[in-house]
Every structure is written in structure tokens, then in C-alpha cells.
C-alpha positions in Angstrom: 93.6 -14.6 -24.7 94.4 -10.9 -24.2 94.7 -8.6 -21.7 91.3 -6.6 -22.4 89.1 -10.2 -22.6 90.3 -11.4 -19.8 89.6 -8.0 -17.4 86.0 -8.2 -19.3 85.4 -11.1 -17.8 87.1 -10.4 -14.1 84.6 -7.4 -14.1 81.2 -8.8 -15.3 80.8 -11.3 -11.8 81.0 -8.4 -9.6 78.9 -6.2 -11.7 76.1 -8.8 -11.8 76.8 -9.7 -8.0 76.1 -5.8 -7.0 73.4 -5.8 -9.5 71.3 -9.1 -7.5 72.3 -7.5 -4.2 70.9 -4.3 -5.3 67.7 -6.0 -6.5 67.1 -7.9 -3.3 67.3 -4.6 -1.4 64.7 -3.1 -3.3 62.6 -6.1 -3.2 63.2 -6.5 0.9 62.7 -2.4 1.1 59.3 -2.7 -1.1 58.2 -5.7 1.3 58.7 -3.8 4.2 57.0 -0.9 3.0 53.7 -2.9 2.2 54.2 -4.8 5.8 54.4 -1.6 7.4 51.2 0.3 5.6 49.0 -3.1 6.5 50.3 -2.5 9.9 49.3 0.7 9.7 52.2 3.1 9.5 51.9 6.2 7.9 54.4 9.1 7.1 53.1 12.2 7.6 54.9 15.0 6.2 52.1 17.2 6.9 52.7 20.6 9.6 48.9 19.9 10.7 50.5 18.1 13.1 53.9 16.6 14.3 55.9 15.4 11.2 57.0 11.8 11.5 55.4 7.8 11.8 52.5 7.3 12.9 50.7 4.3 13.7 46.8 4.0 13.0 45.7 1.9 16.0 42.2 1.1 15.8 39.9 1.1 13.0 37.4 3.4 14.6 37.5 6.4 16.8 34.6 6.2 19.7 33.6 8.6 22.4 35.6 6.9 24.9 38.7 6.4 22.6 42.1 7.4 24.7 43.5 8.5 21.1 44.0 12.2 21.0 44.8 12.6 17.2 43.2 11.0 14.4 43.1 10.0 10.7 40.0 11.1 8.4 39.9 7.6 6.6 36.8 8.6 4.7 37.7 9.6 0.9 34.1 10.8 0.3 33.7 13.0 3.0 33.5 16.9 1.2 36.2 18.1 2.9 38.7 15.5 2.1 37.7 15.5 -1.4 38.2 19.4 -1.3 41.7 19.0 0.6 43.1 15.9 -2.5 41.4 18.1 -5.2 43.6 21.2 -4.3 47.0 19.3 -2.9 46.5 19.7 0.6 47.0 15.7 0.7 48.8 13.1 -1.5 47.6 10.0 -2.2 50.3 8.6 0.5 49.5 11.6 3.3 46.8 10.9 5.8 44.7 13.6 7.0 46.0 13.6 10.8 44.6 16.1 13.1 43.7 16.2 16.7 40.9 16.0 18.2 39.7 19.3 20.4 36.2 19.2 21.1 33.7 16.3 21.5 30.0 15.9 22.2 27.7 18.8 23.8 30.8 20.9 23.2 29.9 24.5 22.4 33.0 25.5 19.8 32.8 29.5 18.7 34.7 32.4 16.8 36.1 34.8 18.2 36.4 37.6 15.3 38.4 40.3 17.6 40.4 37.3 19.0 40.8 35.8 16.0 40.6 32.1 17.6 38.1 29.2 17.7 36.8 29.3 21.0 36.0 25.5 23.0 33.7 26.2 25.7 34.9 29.6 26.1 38.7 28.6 26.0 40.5 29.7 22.8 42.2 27.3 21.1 46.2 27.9 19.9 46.7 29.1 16.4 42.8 29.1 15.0 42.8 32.0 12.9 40.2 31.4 10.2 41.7 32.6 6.2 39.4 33.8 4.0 42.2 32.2 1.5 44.3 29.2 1.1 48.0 30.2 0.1 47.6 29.6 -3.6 44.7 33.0 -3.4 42.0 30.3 -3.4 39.0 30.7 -1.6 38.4 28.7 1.4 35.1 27.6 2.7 34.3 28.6 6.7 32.5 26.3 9.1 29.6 27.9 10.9 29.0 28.7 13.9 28.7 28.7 16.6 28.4 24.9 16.7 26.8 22.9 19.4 28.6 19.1 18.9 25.8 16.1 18.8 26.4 12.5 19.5 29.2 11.4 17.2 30.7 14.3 16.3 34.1 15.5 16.8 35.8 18.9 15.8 39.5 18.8 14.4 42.5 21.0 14.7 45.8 21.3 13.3 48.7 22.2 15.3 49.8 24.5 12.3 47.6 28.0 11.8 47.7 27.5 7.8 46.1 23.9 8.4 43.2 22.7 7.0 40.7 21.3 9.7 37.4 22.0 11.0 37.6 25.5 11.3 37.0 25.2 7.2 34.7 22.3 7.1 33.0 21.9 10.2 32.3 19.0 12.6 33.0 15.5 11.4 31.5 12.1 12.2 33.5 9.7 14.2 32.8 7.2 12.2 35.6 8.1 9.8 37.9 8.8 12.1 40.3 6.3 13.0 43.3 6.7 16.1 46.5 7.6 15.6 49.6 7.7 17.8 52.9 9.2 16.8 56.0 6.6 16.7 58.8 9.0 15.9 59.0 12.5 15.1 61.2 14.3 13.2 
């Protein structure tokens, strides 16, 4: 046997060994991955609020809920549809916002102020655009807005975000609670 056949075969074992151990990580990662979305972690990427995991912890948002941000889990709701359609969200980024006004709030613009106004309190970084960055025309909730049973207004903490100030209140019966794991 010469020299070349046998380093052939002295290198194929550890080349198929790395090759198996680098298909078991992918299979472990990929496991954990689809453990962790049932569990419901999510990655958001997203300035609308802190980037980071988050963990969806109940299935629905209620009036008494301690959870201060959210995820829109509706797909058919108008304004989610209008945020997928344009790129706002990816399949794999949740709409996560925070909630800022609830029932029998009174939530207002102030055009000189340039803020959404809560009960006469302006809220941080509320400017309403006329357009989105791309020079696309962005629709503008009305108001004011007096809040009825079930529905919530949502903020962003970023002033380019997309959130209520664009499509108005939202029922919370698509909202689901959130709660930050680890930011980044």
C-alpha cells in the first residue's frame, strides 16, 4: 500500500466523525428552537420595543392582566396585514408593543406638541408621520378616542414605530402578554 492510500484512509474517519457531530448539533439546535417557539419565546429584533427574548405568557390579554407589553397574535387584524405587507414584520417577528391606555381612557393629539396625549399626559416619542421611511403613506388613527370595554391602545418605545397612533385602538382579544427574558 502506498503512502497516499493509506493517509486517504487515516483522514476519511475524522472527516465523517466531524461530519455526524456537526449534524447532531444542527438537529439538537433545530429541536431547541421548535421547543422554545411552543414555549413561547420569541426574538424580537424589532426597536418598537426592547430588542431581545421574550416570552409570550398567557394566551390572552384581560383587563386585569399584570402584563405591560404585548403581542398582536391576530394575522387578520388590518393593521397587521398592513405592517407584513410593507416589511414592518417578518414572518418570525412578533408585533410587541406596550400597552399605554386601557378602558374609558380619553387618548388625544396634540398637533403643536406633536405627542399622543393619555388623559391629558403626553406620551414619550408619539409623533405621528404622515410617511413611513420608504415615502409611503401611512394611515392615522382618529381622534380623539374615548377607549370602550376591550380595547387597548399600543405604543412603541421607538418614535418611527408602527402602533396605534396609525391604526387605532385594538381589541384585547388578540393580544396576548409578553415579558422580556433578556435584552440585548
Amino acid at each position: 500500500m502506498n503512502m497516499l492510500n493509506m493517509l486517504k484512509i487515516r483522514t476519511s474517519k475524522p472527516r465523517l466523525f466531524s461530519v455526524i457531530v456537526f449534524i447532531l448539533c444542527c438537529v439538537y439546535v433545530l429541536m431547541f428552537t421548535a421547543w422554545a417557539y411552543q414555549s413561547g419565546y420569541r426574538v424580537n429584533l424589532s426597536p418598537s420595543v426592547p430588542t431581545g427574548i421574550w416570552r409570550i405568557v398567557s394566551r390572552r390579554y384581560g383587563a386585569d392582566s399584570p402584563y405591560e407589553y404585548v403581542v398582536v397574535s391576530a394575522s387578520d387584524h388590518w393593521g397587521y396585514k398592513l405592517a407584513m405587507e410593507r416589511g414592518y414584520l417578518s414572518n418570525f417577528t412578533p408585533m410587541l408593543k406596550r400597552v399605554t391606555a386601557t378602558e374609558a381612557d380619553i387618548v388625544d393629539y396634540n398637533e403643536e406638541g406633536r405627542a399622543v396625549i393619555v388623559n391629558g399626559n403626553n406620551l414619550f416619542m408619539t409623533e405621528i408621520f404622515s410617511e413611513d421611511m420608504e415615502g409611503r403613506t401611512l394611515p392615522r388613527a382618529l381622534f380623539p378616542v374615548l377607549l370602550q370595554k376591550g380595547e387597548v391602545w399600543l405604543s412603541s418605545e421607538n418614535i418611527r414605530g408602527y402602533d396605534s397612533r396609525y391604526f387605532g385602538p385594538v381589541s384585547q382579544d388578540i393580544l396576548q402578554g409578553a415579558i422580556p427574558i433578556w435584552i440585548f
